[in-house]
N, C-alpha and C positions, 0 to 999 in steps of 0.2 A: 542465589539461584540464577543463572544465567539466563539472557535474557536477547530479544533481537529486536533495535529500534528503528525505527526511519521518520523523519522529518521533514516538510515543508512547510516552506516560506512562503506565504498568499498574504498581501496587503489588500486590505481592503475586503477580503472575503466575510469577514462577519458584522451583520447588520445590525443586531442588537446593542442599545445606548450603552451595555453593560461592559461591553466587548470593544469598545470601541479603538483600544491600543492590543487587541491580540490580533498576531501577523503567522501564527504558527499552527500547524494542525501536526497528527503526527498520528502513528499508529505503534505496538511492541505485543510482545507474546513472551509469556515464560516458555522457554525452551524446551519444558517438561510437557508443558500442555497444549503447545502450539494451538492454541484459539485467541485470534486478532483482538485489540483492547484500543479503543481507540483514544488521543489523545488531543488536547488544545488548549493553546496559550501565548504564552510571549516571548520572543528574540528582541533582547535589547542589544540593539545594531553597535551601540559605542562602547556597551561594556562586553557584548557576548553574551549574557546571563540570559538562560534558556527557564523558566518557568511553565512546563509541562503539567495539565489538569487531566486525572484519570478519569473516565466517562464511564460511568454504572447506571446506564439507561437517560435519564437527561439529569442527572446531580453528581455532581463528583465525586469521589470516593477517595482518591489521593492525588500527591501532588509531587510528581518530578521536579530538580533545582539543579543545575548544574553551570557550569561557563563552555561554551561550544569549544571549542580544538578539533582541527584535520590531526589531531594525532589523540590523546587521550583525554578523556574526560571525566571529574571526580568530583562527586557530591554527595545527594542525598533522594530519597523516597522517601514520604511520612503516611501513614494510612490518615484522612483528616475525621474518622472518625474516634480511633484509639488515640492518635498523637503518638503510634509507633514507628519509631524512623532504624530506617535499613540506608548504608553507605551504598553507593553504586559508582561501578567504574566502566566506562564506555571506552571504547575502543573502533576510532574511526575504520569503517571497510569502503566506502564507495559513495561518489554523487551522480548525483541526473542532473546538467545544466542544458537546457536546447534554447538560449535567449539569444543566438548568433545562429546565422546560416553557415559560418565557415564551422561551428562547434561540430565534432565527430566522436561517437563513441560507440561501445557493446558492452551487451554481457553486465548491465548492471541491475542487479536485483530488485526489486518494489513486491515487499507485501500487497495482497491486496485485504480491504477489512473484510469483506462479507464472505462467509467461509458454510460449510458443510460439516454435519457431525462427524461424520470419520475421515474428511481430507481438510485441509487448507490453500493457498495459490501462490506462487510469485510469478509475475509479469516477467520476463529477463528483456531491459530496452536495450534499443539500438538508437544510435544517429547518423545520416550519409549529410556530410556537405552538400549543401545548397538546397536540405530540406529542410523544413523552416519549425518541425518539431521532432521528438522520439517517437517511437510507434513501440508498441510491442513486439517482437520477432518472437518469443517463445512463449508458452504458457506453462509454468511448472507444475504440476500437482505432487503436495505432499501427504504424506501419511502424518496423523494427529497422532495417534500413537505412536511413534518410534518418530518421528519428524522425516522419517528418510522419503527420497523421490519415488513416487508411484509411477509415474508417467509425464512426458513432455512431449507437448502439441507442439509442432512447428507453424507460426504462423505467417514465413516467409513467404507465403504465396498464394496468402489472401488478394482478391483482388482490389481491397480498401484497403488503406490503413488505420491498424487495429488499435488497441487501448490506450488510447490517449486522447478521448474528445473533453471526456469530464474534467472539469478543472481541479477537483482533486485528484489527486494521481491514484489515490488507495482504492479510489471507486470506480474507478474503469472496468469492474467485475463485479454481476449481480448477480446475485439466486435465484433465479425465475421458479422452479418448483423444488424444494429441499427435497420431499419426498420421493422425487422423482430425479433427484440427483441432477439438476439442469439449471444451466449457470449459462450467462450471457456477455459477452464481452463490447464493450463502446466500441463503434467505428464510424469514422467517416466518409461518411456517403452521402454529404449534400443535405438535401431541406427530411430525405427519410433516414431518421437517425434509430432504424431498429437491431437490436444487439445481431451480434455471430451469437448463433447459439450451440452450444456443447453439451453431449447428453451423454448418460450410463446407458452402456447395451449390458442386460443382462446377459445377453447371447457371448458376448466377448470378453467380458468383464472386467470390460476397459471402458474411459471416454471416449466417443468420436462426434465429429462434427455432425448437427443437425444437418442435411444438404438441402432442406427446403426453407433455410435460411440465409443459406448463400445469391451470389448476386452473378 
């Protein structure tokens, strides 16, 4: 079953004594079902060996293995409660590096985890030399059913810069009311760090920007 994964590397990010050598969070969706599945564990820096834990509310459920490659990647999935294992083959598409002010880039995609019953998100980052991280420029909204694009926010002219305060990059996007189809995006804006918020008009039946949350 085809699949879409993304990966970061945060040292240091988890507290607990248990965790104390996992450097990797990570998020993937079966492509059929496009609903986020969030992922964490370990990059070992010398070998590349990527040990990936599936997250089924707070206990794991399986467990990714593979050796990292910019080009392919071949291993394994095991369910850890069956002990059923499925081969899996990765296929490098894109990174996000902003740990340089000269680094410049677009157009590169980020899942985000927290999603809605009938859409999903991707962030699409950008980087301008001499700015010291990525920002979000677009907001993708997908369809869970069919995974195709429903709609793209442009967010090139916010006057913060948008999804990228949270230190995980997957969560720069929140669900403020499912119900009510209203999702939040991180931005920076100083000591008040309250989301852009994005709502459903039934009237249009489309998203558009909350405006009594702009700045």
């Amino acid at each position: 079953m085809p699949i879409t994964l993304s990966l970061q590397i945060r040292k240091g990010y988890f507290g607990e004594p248990s965790k104390k050598n996992f450097n990797a969070i990570g998020i993937y969706k079966y492509d059929k079902y496009n609903s986020p599945i969030r992922l964490e564990g370990i990059l070992d820096e010398r070998s590349k060996r990527v040990t990936l834990y599936e997250l089924s509310g707070k206990k794991y459920s399986a467990v990714f293995s593979f050796v990292f490659s910019e080009n392919k990647c071949n291993r394994s999935w095991q369910n850890m409660t069956t002990g059923k294992k499925l081969p899996v083959d990765l296929v490098f598409l894109s990174k996000l590096a902003d740990l340089e002010l000269e680094q410049a880039f677009s157009n590169v995609d980020i899942m985000q985890a927290q999603s809605l019953p009938g859409f999903y998100f991707q962030g699409s980052y950008k980087k301008i030399k001499g700015i010291d991280r990525a920002i979000m420029n677009k907001l993708r909204i997908l369809r869970k059913g069919d995974g195709k694009l429903f709609q793209t926010i442009d967010l090139s002219n916010t006057e913060e810069p948008t999804g990228n305060l949270m230190t995980i990059i997957f969560d720069n996007l929140e669900v403020v009311n499912a119900g009510k189809q209203t999702i939040g995006l991180s931005r920076n804006i100083g000591n008040d760090q309250s989301p852009l918020i994005i709502k459903w008009s039934a009237r249009l039946k489309r998203f558009e920007y909350d405006e009594s949350s702009g700045h």
